[in-house]
N, C-alpha and C positions, 0 to 999 in steps of 0.2 A: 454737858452738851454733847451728842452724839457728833462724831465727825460729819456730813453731809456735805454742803457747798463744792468745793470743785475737786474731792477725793474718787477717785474710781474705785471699783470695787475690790480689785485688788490691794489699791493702794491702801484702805481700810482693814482690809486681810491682814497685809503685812504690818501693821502697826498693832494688832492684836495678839498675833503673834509673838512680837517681838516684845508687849508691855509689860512681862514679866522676867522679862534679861537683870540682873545683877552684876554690876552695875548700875543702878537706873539710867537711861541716856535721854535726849533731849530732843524734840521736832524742834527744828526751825526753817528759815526760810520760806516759800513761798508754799510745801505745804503747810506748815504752820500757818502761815497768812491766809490760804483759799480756805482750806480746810477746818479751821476751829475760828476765826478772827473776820476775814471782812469776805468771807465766802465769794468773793467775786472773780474768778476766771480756777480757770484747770492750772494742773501742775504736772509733768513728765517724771518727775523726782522727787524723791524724801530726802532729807540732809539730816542724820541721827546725828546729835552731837554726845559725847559725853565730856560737860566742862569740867575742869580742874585735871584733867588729864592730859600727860603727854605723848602716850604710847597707845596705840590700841592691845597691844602683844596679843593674849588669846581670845579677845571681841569679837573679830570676825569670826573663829570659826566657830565661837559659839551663836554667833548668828547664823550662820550658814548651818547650821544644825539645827538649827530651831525653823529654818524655814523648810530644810529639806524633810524635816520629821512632818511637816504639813503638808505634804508630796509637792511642795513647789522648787521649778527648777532653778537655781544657782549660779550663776557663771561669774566669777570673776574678771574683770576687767581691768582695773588699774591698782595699784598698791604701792603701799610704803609704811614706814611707822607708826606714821601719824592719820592718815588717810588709805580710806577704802573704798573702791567705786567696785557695784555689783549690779548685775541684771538680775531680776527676779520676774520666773515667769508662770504663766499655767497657759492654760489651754486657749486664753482669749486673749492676752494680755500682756505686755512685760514695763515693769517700773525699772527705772534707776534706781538705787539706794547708794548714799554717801554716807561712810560709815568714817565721823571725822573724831580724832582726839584732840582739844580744845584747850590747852593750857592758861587762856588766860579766864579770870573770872566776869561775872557777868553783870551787867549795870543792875539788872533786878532781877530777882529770883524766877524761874519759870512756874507758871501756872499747871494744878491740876484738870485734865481732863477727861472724862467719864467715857471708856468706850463701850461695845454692846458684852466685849468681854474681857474687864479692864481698868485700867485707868492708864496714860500716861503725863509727860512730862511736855509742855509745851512754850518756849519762850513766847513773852509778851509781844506785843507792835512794837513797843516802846525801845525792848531788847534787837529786834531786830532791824530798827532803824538806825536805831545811833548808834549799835556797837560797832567798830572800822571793819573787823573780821570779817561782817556779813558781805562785806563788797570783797574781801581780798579771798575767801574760802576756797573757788573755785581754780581748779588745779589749769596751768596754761602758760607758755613761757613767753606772754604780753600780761604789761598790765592795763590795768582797766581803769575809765574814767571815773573819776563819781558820779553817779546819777547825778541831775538838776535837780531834783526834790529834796536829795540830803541839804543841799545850801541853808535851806530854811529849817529844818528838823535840826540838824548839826553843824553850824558853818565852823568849829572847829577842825572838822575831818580836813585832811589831807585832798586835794586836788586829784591824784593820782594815789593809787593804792597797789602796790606791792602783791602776788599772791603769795598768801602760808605755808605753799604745800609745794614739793618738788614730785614730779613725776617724772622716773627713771626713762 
């Protein structure tokens, strides 16, 4: 299924780009959700995961090479180990790109998706409802409530969610 629903053109840029990186990494979040699954609103942000890792070590700069060879521009923004936040721009445009390393595994496998130059890797609804990460991902020194919707999808989760990521 081509990406369409709430990706900008950029944002489909950059994920072609990027669907032949090695390591293969993962869409989730909410462009996973607009973009391949319930097409229904925009998204500001890609969230790459690559699970079963703990490190990104040289990810980023091979993405940052992979986008700069497509003359898009690069900025870094925030970093660490495990987490990498990047502006990606061109002439009309700039996405966020969260470039996360995910050590725990995942409740289902992520789905193949067909780009126009491609394929990638895209977790399910199902993956990004119930897994706890997807509420704690977000780099910030508060934590965050649970949605009201998880209650019914997971009322196991935790009330309160911890974030993953430490930002220096």
């Amino acid at each position: 299924m081509p990406p369409e629903g709430g990706l900008s053109p950029l944002q489909r840029r950059i994920l072609a780009v990027l669907s032949g990186i090695e390591p293969a990494w993962t869409l989730s979040g909410g462009g996973a959700l607009c973009g391949f699954h319930l097409m229904h609103r925009t998204t500001r942000d890609l969230d790459l995961f690559w699970h079963g890792r703990e490190r990104l070590d040289q990810l980023r700069q091979l993405v940052v090479d992979q986008l700069e060879g497509e003359r898009l521009e690069v900025e870094m923004l925030h970093g660490a180990a495990s987490f990498q936040r990047i502006r990606v721009s061109d002439a009309r445009e700039a996405v966020i790109v969260d470039l996360v390393a995910d050590p725990l595994g995942t409740v289902e496998p992520p789905v193949t998706m067909t780009l126009a130059a491609g394929a990638i890797q895209v977790d399910t609804v199902h993956e990004i409802l119930v897994t706890p990460r997807v509420f704690a991902r977000w780099p910030s020194p508060i934590n965050y409530p649970r949605p009201a919707w998880c209650t019914a999808v997971s009322p196991h989760l935790p009330s309160r969610l911890e974030p993953q990521v430490a930002i220096p």
